[in-house]
Structure formats: structure tokens, C-alpha cells
N, C-alpha and C positions, 0 to 999 in steps of 0.2 A: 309633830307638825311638819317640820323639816323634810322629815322621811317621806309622808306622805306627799308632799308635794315635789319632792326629788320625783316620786314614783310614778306621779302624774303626765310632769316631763319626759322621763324616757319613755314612758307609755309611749304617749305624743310623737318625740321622737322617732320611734322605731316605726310607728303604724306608718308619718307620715313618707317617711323614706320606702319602706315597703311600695307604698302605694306608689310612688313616683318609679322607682327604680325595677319592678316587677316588671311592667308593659317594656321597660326598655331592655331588661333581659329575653322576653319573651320574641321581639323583635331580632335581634341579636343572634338567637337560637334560630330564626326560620332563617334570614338573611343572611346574617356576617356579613353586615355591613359596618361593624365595630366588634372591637374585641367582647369577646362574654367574659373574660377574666378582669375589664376593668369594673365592668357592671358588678359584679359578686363583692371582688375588695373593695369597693365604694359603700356598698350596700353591709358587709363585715366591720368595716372602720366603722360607721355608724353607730352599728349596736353593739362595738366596744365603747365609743363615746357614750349611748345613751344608759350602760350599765356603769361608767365612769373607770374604767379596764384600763390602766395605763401596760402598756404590752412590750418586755425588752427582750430581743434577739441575740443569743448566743450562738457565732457559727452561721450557716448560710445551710439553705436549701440545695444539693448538691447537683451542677447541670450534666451528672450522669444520667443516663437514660438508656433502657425503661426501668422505672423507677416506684418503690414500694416503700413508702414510710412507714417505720410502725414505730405507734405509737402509744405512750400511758392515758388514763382513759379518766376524765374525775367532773366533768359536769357537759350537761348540754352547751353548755358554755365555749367547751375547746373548740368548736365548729368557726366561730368568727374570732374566736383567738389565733387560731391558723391560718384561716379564710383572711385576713388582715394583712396579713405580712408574705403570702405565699399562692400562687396559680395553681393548687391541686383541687381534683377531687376525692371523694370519701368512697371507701366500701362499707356499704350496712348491712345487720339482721334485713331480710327481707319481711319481717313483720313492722317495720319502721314505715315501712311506703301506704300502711293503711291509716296511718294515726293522722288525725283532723289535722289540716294548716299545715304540721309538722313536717308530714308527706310530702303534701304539694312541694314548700319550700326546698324540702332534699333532693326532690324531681328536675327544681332548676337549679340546683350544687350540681347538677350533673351527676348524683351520688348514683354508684353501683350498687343493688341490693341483690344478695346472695342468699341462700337457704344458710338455717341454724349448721346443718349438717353439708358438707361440702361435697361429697358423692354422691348426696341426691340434687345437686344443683348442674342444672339443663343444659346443655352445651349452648345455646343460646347464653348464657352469662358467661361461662366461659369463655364464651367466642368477642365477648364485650369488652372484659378482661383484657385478651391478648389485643383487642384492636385498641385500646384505649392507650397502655402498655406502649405499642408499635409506633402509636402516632406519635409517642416523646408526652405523653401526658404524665407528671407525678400525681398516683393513689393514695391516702393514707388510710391505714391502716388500724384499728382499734383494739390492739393484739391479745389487750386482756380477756376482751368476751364480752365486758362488764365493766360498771364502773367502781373506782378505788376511792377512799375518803383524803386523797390526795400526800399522805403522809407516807405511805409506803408503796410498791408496784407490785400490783399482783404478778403470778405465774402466768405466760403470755400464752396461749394454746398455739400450738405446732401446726394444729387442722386448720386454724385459719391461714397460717402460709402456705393454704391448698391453691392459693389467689394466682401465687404467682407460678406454681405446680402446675396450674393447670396451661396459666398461659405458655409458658415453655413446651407442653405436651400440642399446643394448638399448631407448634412450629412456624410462628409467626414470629418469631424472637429468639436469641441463644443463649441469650442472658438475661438477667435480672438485676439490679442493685436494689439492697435494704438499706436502706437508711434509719438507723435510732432517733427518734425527734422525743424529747422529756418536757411535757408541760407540768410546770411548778405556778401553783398561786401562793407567796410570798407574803405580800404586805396587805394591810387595811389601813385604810386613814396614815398611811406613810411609816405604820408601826409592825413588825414582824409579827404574819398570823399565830403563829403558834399550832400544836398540835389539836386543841379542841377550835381554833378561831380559823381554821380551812373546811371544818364544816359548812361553813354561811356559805364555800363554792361548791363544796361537793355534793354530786346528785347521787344519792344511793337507792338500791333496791326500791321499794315502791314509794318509794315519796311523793307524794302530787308536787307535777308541774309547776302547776301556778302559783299556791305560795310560795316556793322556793324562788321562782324569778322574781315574786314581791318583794320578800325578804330582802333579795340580791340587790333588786332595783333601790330600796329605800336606803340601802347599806353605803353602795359607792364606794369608790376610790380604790380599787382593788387593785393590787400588783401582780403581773403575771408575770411569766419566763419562760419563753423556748430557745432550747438546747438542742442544739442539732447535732452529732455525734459523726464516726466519719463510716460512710457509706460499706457494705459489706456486698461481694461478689456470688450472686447465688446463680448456678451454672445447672446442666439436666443430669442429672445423676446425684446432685450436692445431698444432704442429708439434711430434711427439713429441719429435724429437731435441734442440730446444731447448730443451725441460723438464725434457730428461734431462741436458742438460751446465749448466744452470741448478743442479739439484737436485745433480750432483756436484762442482761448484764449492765451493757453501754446504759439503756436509760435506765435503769435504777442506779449506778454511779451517778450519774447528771443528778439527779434529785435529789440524792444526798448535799451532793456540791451546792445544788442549787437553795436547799434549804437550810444548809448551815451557815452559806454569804450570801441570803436576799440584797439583788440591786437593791439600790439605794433608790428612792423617788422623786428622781429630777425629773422623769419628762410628764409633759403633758398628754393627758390619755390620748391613745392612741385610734 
């Protein structure tokens, strides 16, 4: 009973905040007459609130610039667990911008959507890429491909650092910085998940949607943790692959760390 009326709430919650804060992004986006980065983390805090997501900061988002976070990858969830604490936006599969609601919503993240395959992708995104990059915007980046059962990091694909490949080739930029960011989900009910109790965050392979964020919603109280790692130099000529097994070194160390001393559950969700 608990559950179900937890579930009712964040429902509530999240629709009513959408509805409120959506028009005023939309606003925002024509005009700039207010920041769009406060609209998104007001709207992020929320639906950490209303999934009951208490969210602790390891390290700092780094003010190098231009700037490529890449990142481990473990539910639809990490969207507003970053989106909380941090002004970036996302690079996605470009099959993400067709999915109902989901779309929409990624469309006002500002998310970049790229092809599966990165050589078939248009110089119009690349061209997105390097201006996004230029203007001092941080990307992050979903290095795995896919998502993980949050216990271990997958191998991070190399062709996705085609992102920041291409933007250096646009020569709108001379550099890059990658930034490691490790998101760990930690605790439930104040108590360390464990290796089978990170399932209840983790989204895998085909799982429907909507019970998973049921589940999620009725569960609450969940512990997260981002670790930010220290920023890496990717320059025109550097070697993709050793940036990419660089970058998935750093966070899969953090995860470890991060999973063998879960914070403790002082704060109030965030």
C-alpha cells in the first residue's frame, strides 16, 4: 500500500513539474530571456525528488573547455542524476528522438542525436558537435553503447569518441578535454544495494519502460554517486582508442571505490 501510494505521488509530482516547467523551457529556448540551464536542473532536481534519489558529488565538473564527459551508462535514470548537479548536455543513438514523450523531452536536454555508426553521420551533426563544443558547452557522453547492471563497466567503444574526432576535424576547436564521470547507485532505504539490489536501478536490454520506473518509484530512497575523475587532453592526431581505454580505466576505478565505501545517507534527496 505504501508503495503504491509513494508511486502515485511521484507520478503527480513529476507530470506536475513537467507541465509547469516545460512552457518555461520552451520560452527560454526561443527568447533567452532566462537561463535554459536553470529550467532543466529545477526540472532534474524534481524527478530526483519525486523517485526519492538522494545524489552525492565526488570531484567537480571540470571548467576546461570544450569539454566530453564520458560516462558509465546503468538506467534511464542517470539523465536527471547528472541533469541535477551539472549544465551539460547529452549525445544519443539517434533512434532515441523517435521514442514517444521520451524524444520530445531529450529534444529540450538540448541532446545531440548521432547515427549508430559514426561515418554515416551528416556533417550537419558534426557541425552541431563542434559548435556546441566551441560555445564552452560540456557533452556527456554514454561510452558503453548500452547500458550496464551497474555492478561492473562495460568496454567503452572507441567509435563513439568519433564525437569529439569529428569536432577537431570541423576546425572549429584544437582541442578536446574528456572527462571520466562514474555513476554508482549505492544504497536503498539507507542500506548498501548489493550486487543483485542494483538491479531495482538498472535498465537493461529490453525491459519495458514503465514497470521499471514503477518498481523504481514505489521503492525510493535510493543512493546515488558521481565521481568525476581528472579531465584528459585529446588533441588532432591523439589516438582514439587510447583515450578511450584511458577514460574507461578512470571510471571503472571510481566504481569500484565507489562501491566498496557507499556514502553514507545523510542528505536529504536531492
Amino acid at each position: 500500500m505504501i508503495g503504491s501510494i509513494r508511486l502515485v505521488v511521484a507520478l503527480g509530482s513529476v507530470v506536475a513539474s513537467t507541465l509547469v516547467l516545460v512552457p518555461l523551457q520552451l520560452i527560454a529556448m526561443k527568447t533567452k530571456l532566462w537561463s535554459e540551464w536553470r529550467v532543466l536542473r529545477l526540472w532534474h532536481r524534481g524527478n530526483c525528488r519525486a523517485l526519492g534519489f538522494r545524489v552525492h558529488q565526488k570531484g567537480e565538473l571540470t571548467a576546461r573547455r570544450p569539454l566530453v564527459v564520458a560516462a558509465n551508462h546503468v538506467s534511464w535514470t542517470d539523465i536527471s542524476v547528472i541533469g541535477s548537479h551539472c549544465e551539460v548536455s547529452f549525445i544519443a543513438k539517434a533512434d532515441m528522438a523517435t521514442w514517444p514523450v521520451m524524444g520530445w523531452l531529450a529534444r529540450l536536454q538540448r541532446t545531440i542525436f548521432i547515427e549508430r555508426e559514426l561515418r554515416r553521420t551528416s556533417g550537419k551533426q558534426a557541425g552541431e558537435i563542434a559548435r556546441r563544443l566551441a560555445a564552452g558547452e560540456a557533452v556527456v557522453l554514454f561510452a558503453e553503447g548500452t547500458t550496464g547492471d551497474g555492478n561492473l563497466v562495460l568496454p567503452f567503444k572507441s567509435t563513439l569518441f568519433g564525437a569529439a574526432t569529428m569536432a577537431l576535424q570541423e576546425g572549429a576547436i584544437d582541442k578536446v578535454y574528456i572527462q571520466p564521470l562514474t555513476i554508482a547507485y549505492t544504497r536503498i532505504q539507507g542500506m548498501p544495494m548489493g550486487r543483485r539490489g542494483r538491479s531495482l536501478a538498472a535498465w537493461i536490454g529490453d525491459t519495458e519502460l514503465a514497470p521499471h520506473a514503477a518498481a523504481l518509484l514505489k521503492e525510493g530512497a535510493v543512493d546515488v554517486e558521481l565521481h568525476f575523475g581528472e579531465p584528459i587532453e585529446f588533441l588532432p592526431g591523439d589516438s582514439r582508442k587510447e583515450a578511450t581505454r584511458r577514460a574507461e580505466a578512470d571510471v571503472r576505478a571510481m566504481l569500484e571505490t565507489a562501491l566498496a565505501r557507499p556514502e553514507p545517507s545523510k542528505r536529504r534527496p536531492a
